[in-house]
SEMARNU-386541 format. One record per residue: residue in one letter; x, y, z of N, C-alpha, C in turn. Coordinates in steps of 0.2 Angstrom, whole numbers. Layout:
N
<node "A" <X Y Z> <X Y Z> <X Y Z>> ...
! end
This chain:
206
<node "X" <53 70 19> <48 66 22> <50 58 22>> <node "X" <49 55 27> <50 49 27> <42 43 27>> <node "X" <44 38 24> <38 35 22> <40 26 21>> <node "X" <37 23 20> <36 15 18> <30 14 14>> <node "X" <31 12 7> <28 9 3> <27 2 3>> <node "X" <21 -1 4> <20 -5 4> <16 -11 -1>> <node "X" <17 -17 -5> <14 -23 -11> <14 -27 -6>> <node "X" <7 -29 -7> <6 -39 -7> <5 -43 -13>> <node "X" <5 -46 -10> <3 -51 -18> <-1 -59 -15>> <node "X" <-5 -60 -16> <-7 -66 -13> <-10 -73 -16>> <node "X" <-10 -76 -15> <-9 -86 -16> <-17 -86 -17>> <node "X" <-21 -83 -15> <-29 -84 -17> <-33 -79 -17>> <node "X" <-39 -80 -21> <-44 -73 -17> <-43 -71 -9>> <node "X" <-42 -75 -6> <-45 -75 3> <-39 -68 4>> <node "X" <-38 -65 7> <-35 -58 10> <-29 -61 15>> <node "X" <-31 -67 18> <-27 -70 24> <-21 -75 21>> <node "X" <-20 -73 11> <-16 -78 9> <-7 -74 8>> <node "X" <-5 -70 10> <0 -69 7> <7 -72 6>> <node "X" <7 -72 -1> <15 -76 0> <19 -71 -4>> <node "X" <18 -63 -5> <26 -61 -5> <23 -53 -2>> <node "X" <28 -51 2> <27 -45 1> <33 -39 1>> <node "X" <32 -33 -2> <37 -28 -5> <39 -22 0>> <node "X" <42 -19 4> <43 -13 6> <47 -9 3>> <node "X" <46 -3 0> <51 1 1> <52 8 4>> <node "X" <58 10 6> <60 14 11> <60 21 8>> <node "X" <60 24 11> <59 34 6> <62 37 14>> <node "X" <64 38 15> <71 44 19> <72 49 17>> <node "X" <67 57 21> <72 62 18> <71 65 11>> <node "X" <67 60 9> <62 61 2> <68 58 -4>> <node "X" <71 52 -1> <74 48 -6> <73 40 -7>> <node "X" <71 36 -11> <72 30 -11> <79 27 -9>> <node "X" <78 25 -2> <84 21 -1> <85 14 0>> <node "X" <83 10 -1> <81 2 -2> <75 -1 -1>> <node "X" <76 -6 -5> <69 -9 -7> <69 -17 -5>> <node "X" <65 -20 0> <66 -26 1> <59 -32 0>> <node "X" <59 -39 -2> <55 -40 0> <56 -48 1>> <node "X" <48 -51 4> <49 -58 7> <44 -63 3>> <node "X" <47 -69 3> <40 -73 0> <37 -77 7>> <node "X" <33 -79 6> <28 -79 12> <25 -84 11>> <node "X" <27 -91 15> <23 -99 14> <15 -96 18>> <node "X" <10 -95 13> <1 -93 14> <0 -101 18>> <node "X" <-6 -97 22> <-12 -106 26> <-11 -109 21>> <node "X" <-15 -105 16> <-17 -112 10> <-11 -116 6>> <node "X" <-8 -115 11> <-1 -119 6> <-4 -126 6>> <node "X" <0 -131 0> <1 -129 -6> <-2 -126 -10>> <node "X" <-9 -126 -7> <-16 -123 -13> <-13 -116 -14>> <node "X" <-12 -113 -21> <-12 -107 -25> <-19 -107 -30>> <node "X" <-22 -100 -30> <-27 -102 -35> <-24 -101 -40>> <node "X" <-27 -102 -46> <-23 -103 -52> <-21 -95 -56>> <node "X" <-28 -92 -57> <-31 -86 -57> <-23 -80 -55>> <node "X" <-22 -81 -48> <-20 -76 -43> <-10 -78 -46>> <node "X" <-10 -86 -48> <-2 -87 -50> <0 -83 -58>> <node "X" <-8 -84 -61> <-8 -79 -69> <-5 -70 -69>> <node "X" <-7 -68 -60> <-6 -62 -62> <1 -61 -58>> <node "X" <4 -64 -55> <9 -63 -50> <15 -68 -52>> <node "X" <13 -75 -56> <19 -79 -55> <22 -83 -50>> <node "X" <19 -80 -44> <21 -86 -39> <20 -92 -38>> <node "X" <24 -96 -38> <19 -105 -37> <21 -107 -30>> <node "X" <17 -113 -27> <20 -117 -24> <25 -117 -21>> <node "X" <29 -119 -25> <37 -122 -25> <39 -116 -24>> <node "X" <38 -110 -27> <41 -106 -24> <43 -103 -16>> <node "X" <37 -103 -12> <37 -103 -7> <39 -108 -1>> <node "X" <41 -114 -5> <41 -119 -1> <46 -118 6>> <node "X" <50 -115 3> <54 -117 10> <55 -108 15>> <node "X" <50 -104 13> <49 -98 18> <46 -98 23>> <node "X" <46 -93 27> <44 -93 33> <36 -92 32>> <node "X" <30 -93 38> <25 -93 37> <23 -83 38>> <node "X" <18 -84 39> <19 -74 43> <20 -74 47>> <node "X" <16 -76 51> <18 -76 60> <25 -75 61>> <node "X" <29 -79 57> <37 -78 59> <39 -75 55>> <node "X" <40 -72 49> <39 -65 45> <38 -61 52>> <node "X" <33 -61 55> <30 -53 58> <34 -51 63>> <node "X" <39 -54 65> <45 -53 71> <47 -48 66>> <node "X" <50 -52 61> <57 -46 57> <51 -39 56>> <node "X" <46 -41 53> <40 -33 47> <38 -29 53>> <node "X" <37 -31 59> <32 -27 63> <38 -20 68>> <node "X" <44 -23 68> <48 -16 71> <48 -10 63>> <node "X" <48 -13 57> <49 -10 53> <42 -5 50>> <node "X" <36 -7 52> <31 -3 51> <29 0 58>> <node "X" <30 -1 63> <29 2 70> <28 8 69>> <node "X" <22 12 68> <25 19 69> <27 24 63>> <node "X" <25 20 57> <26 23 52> <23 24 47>> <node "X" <22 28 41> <18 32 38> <19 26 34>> <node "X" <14 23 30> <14 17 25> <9 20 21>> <node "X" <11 20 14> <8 21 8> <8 17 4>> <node "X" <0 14 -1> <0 8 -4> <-6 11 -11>> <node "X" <-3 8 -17> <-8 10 -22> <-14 4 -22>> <node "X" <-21 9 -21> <-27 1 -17> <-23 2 -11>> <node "X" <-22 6 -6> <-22 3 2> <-26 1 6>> <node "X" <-34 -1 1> <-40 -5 3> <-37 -10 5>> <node "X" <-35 -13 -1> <-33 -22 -5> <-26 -23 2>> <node "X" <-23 -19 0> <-16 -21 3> <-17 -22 12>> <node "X" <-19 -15 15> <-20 -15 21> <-27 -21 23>> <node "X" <-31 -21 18> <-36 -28 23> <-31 -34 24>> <node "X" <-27 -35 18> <-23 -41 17> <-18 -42 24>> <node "X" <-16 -34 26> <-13 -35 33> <-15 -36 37>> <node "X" <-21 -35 39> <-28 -36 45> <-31 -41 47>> <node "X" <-30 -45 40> <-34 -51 41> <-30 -56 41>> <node "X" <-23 -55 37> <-18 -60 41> <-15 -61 47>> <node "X" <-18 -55 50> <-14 -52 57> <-20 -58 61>> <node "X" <-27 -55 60> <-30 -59 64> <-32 -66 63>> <node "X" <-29 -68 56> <-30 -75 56> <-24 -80 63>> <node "X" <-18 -76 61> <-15 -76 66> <-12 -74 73>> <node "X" <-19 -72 76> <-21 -67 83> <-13 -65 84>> <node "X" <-13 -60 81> <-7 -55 81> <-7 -49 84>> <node "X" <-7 -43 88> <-10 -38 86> <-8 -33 81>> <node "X" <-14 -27 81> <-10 -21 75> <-5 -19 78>> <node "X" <-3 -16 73> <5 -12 74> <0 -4 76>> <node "X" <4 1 76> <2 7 77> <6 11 71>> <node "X" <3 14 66> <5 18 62> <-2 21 57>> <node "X" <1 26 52> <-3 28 48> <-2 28 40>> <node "X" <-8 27 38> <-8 26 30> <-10 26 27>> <node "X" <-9 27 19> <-14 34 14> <-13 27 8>> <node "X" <-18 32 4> <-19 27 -4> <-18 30 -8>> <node "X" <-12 28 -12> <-8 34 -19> <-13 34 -25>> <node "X" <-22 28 -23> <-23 32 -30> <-29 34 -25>> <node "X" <-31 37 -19> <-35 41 -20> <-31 49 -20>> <node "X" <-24 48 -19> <-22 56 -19> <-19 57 -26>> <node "X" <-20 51 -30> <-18 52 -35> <-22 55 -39>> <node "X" <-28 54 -38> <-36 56 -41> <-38 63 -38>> <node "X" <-33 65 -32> <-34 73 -31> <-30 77 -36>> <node "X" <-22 75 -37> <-17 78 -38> <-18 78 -45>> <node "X" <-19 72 -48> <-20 73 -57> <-25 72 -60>> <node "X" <-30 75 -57> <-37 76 -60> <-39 74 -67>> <node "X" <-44 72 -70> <-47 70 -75> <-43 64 -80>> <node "X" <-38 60 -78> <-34 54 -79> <-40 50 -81>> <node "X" <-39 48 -88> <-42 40 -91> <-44 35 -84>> <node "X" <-36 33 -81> <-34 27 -76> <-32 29 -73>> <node "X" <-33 26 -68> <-28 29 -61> <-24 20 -57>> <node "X" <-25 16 -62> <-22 10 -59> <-14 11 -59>> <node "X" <-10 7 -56> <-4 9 -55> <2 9 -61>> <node "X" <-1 4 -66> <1 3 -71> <2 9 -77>> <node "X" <-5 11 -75> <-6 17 -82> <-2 24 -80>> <node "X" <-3 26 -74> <0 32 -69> <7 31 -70>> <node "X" <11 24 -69> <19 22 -69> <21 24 -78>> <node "X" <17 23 -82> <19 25 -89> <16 31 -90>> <node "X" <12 35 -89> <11 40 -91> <20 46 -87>> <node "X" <21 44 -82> <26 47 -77> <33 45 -80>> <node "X" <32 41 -84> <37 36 -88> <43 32 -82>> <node "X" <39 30 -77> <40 25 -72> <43 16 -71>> <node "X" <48 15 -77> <48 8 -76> <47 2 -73>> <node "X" <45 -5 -71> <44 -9 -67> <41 -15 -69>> <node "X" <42 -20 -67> <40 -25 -69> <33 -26 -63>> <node "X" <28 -28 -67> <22 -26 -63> <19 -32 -60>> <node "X" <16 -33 -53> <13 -37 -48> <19 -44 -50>> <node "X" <24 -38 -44> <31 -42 -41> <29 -39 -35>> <node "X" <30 -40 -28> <27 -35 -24> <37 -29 -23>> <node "X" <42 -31 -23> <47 -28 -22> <45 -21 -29>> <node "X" <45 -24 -34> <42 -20 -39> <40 -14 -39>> <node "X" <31 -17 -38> <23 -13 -35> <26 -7 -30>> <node "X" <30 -9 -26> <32 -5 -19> <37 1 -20>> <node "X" <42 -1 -25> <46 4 -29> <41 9 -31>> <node "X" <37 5 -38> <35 11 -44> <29 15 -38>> <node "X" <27 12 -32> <22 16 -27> <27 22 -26>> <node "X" <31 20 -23> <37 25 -20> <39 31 -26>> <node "X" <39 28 -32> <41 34 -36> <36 38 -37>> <node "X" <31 35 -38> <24 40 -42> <22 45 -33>> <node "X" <23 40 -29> <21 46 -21> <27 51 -21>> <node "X" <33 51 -22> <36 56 -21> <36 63 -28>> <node "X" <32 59 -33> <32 64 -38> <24 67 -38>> <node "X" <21 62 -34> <13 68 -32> <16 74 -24>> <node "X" <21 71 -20> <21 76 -15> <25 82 -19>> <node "X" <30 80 -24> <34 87 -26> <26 89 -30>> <node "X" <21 87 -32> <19 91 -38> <15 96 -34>> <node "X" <13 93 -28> <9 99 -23> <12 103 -19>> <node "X" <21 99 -16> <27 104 -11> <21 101 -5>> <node "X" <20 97 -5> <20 92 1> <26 90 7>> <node "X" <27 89 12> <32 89 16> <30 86 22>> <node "X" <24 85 24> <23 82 32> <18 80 31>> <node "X" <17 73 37> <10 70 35> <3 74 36>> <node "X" <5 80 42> <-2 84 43> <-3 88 35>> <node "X" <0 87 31> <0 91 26> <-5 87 21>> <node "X" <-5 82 20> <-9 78 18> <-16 81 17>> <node "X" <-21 81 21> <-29 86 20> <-28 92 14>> <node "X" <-26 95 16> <-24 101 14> <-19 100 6>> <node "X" <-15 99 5> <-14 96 0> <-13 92 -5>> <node "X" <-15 84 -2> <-17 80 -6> <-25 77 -6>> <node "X" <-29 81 -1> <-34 81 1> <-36 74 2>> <node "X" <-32 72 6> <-35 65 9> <-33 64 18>> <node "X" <-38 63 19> <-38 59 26> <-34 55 29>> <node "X" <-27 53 29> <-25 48 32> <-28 43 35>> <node "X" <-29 37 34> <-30 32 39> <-24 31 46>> <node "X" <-28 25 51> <-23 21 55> <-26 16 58>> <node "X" <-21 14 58> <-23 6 62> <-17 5 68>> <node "X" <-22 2 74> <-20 3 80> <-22 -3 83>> <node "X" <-20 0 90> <-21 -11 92> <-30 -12 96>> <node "X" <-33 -16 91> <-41 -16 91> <-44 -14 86>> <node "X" <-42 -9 83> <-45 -7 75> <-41 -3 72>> <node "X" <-45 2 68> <-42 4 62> <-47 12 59>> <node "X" <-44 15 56> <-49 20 51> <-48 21 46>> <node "X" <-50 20 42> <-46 20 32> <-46 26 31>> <node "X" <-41 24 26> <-40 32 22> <-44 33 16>> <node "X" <-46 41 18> <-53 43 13> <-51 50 13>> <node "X" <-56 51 6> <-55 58 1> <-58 65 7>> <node "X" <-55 67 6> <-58 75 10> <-62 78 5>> <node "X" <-68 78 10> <-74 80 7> <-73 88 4>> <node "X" <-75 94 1> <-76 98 0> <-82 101 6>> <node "X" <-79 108 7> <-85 109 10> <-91 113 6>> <node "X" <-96 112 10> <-102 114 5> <-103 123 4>> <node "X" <-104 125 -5> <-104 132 -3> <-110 135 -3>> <node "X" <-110 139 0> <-117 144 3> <-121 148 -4>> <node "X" <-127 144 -2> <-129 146 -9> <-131 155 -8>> <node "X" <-131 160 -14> <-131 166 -12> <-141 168 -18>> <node "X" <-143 162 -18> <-151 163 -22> <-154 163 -15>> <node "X" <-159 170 -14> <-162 171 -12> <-169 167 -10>> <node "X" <-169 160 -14> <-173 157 -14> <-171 147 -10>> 
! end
């Protein structure tokens, strides 16, 4: 199966701040490179402080990057079309949405799923299901909220939920991982969400 992993990491609470983000590539059902960008945010130079605590990005760091707009020439032939998976692809995918429309961009066309709602189908009754706890229970190494990082240890824990199910295609997903794939397309979107069970037929005669 082929896929893209995707971390952001952002300069503020706002969703429209990005300043770094992570891809990593799965080919055939193997990690093959991992790349990422730093990303001069609107609110440049403002970093909230908060947000530099958990990621280490400052200012200076991004001083002399591109902003997204011009980021999105190179990112946008590379996600056209393709299956993105993100641990929280709430967080991640709004932060794509809303940087898009901050700078009336359109969406890309593709599909994409959340590694911890299929992780909460595949490993049932887990303590945590944040990226951190699932990456050491897996004994998954990483240096955590890097986005190149975040987007590796995604990569690794998704291909070790698709082998624990024999996973293989995206239509495979409902049935498997029991999750609904989202997409986003040009004008909107539809999130990725849990497949419901169906309801059973109760046999009381009452």
């Amino acid at each position: 199966m082929n896929f893209i992993t995707l971390d952001f990491e952002t300069a503020t609470p706002e969703r429209d701040s990005p300043c770094e983000i992570g891809l990593t590539f799965v080919r055939n059902g193997q990690i093959a490179e991992t790349e990422s960008w730093l990303i001069k945010p609107k609110s440049y130079p403002y970093f909230n402080g908060m947000n530099i605590s958990i990621h280490g990005i400052k200012p200076q760091d991004v001083k002399n990057s591109p902003e997204f707009d011009q980021l999105w020439r190179e990112l946008h032939p590379l996600l056209q079309n393709q299956l993105v998976i993100a641990h929280n692809a709430s967080f991640d995918m709004s932060v794509l949405r809303a940087t898009l429309n901050t700078y009336r961009l359109p969406f890309p066309e593709l599909h994409y799923a959340c590694s911890v709602q299929f992780s909460k189908q595949v490993w049932q009754g887990l303590p945590q299901y944040d990226l951190k706890s699932l990456c050491n229970r897996h004994g998954i190494q990483f240096k955590h909220h890097r986005a190149a990082a975040d987007s590796y240890a995604c990569a690794e824990l998704t291909l070790r939920a698709l082998e624990h199910v024999n996973c293989h295609q995206l239509t495979d997903f409902p049935e498997k991982l029991k999750i609904n794939p989202g997409r986003l397309f040009a004008g909107g979107y539809t999130a990725s969400s849990v497949k419901k069970a169906p309801k059973r037929k109760s046999t009381s005669p009452f």
